[in-house]
C-alpha positions in Angstrom: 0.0 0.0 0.0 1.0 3.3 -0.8 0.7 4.5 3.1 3.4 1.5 4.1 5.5 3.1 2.0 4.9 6.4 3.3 5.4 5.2 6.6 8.8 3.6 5.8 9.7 7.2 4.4 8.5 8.7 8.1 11.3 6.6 9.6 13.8 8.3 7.3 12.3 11.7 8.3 12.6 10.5 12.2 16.2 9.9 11.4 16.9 13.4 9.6 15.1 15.0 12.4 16.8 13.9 15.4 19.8 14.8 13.6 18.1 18.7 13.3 14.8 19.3 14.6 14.3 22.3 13.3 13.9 21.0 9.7 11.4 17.5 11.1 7.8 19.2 9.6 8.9 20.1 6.1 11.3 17.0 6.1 8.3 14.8 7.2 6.3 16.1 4.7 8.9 16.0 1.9 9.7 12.2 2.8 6.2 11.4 2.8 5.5 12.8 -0.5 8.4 11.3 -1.9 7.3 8.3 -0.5 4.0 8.3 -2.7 4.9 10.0 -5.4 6.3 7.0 -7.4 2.3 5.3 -6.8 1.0 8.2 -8.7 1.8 6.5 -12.2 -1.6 4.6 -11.3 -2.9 8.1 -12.8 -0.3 8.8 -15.4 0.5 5.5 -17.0 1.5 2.2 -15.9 1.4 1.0 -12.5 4.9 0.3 -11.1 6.5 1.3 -14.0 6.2 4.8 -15.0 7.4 6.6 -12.1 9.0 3.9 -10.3 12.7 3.5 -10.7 14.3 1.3 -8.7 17.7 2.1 -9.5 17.8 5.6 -11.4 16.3 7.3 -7.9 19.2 6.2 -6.2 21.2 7.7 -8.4 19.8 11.2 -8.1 19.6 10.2 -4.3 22.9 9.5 -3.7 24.3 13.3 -4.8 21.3 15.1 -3.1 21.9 13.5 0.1 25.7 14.6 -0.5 24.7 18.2 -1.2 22.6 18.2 1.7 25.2 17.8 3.9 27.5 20.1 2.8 24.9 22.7 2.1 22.0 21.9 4.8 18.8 23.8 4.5 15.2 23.0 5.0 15.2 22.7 0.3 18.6 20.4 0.4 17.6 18.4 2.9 13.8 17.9 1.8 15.4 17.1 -1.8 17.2 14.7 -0.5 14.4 13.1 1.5 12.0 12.9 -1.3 14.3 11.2 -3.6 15.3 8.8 -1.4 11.8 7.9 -0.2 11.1 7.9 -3.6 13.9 5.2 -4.3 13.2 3.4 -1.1 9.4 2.9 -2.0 10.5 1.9 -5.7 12.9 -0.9 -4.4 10.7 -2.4 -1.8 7.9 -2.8 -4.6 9.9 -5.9 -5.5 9.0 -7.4 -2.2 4.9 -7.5 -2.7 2.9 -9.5 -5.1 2.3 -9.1 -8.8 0.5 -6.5 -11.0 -2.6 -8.3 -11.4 -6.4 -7.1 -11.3 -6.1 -10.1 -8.7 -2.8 -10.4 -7.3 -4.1 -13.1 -4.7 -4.2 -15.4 -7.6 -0.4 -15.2 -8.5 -1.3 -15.3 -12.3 1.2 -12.1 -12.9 5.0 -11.8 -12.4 5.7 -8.0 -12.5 6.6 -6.8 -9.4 8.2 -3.4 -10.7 10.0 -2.3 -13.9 13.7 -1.6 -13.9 14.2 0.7 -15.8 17.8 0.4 -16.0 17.7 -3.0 -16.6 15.1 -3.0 -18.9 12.8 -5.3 -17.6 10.2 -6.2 -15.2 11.5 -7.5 -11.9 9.8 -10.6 -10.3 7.4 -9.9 -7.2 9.0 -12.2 -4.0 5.8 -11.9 -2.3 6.7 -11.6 1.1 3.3 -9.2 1.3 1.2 -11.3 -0.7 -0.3 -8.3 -2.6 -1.2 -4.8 -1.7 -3.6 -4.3 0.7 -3.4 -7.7 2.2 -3.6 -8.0 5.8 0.4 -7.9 6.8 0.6 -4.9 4.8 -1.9 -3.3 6.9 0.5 -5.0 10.0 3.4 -3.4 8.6 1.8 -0.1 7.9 0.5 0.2 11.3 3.8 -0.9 12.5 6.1 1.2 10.8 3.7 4.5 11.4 3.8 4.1 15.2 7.3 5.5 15.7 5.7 8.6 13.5 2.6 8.7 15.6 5.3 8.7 19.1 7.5 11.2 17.2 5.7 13.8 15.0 2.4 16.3 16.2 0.6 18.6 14.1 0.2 18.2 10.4 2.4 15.0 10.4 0.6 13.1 12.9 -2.5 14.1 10.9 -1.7 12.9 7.9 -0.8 9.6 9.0 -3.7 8.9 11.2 -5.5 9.6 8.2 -2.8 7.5 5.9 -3.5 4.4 8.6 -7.4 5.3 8.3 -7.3 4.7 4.5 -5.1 1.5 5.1 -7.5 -0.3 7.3 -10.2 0.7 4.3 -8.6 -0.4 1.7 -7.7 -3.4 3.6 -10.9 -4.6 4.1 -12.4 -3.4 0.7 -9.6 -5.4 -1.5 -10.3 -8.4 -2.3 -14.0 -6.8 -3.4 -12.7 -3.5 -5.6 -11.9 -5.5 -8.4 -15.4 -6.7 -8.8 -17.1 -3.3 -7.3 -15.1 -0.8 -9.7 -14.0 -2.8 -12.9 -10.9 -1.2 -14.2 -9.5 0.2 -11.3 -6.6 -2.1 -11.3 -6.3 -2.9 -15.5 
């Protein structure tokens, strides 16, 4: 789910932040915008493939991060959050299921596109697909230190992020067959 990954990107933010506190809201924000923005090729093309790259982010990440810590500011240091929440949530696509309108059944082997590679990566399937019930674990899990850590806006957004994850948890398995198309 596209909040797991957003909470994954609020332990990065955690991690800039007790570094300098000062920067932790627009940091928070930054990571968790990074951390979604790759799922917004749902909208623009194809899913897991248009905006995800699993290696190229790293390679813009990599120099951000570098000129974020020779030139910190609340812009360096957001860059450099966003990208790599953006790379972090494109590599641990490869860890769900497949594409498919289904992905319970297993009938499709694209986990996420490498664009560097040219070709799809396998799914491993260690969360079965998105939205299944130990993604909703990991999301809950993974958002807590967020929820102990950040007030205001932050904590906000992710109690509504978890609200939308317990949802679409329980509505998966039926969307398919409610909104045909949604997941073609």
């Amino acid at each position: 789910m596209t909040t797991t990954h957003a909470a994954m990107g609020l332990l990065v933010a955690i991690g800039v932040a007790r570094v300098d506190p000062g920067v932790a809201t627009p940091v928070a924000l930054a990571a968790y915008a990074g951390s979604v923005a790759p799922d917004l090729d749902v909208f623009v093309g194809q899913h897991r493939h248009t905006l995800h790259y699993p290696v190229w982010y790293w390679v813009v990440t990599v120099p951000a991060v570098g000129i974020a810590v020779i030139a910190p500011s609340v812009p360096t240091v957001a860059a450099a959050a966003f990208l790599g929440c953006a790379a972090l949530h494109s590599s641990t696509d490869v860890l769900g299921g497949g594409l498919g309108v289904k992905p319970w059944i297993e009938d499709d082997e694209r986990g996420v596109y490498s664009h560097y590679h040219g070709r799809w990566l396998p799914p491993l399937r260690y969360v079965r697909w998105d939205g299944a019930p130990e993604d909703l674990v990991f999301a809950v899990a993974l958002s807590a230190p967020a929820l102990l850590y950040f007030d205001g806006v932050v904590w906000t957004v992710v109690v509504a992020g978890l609200g939308a994850s317990v949802v679409y948890t329980v509505t998966r398995k039926r969307l398919p067959d409610l909104v045909p198309g949604l997941f073609t």
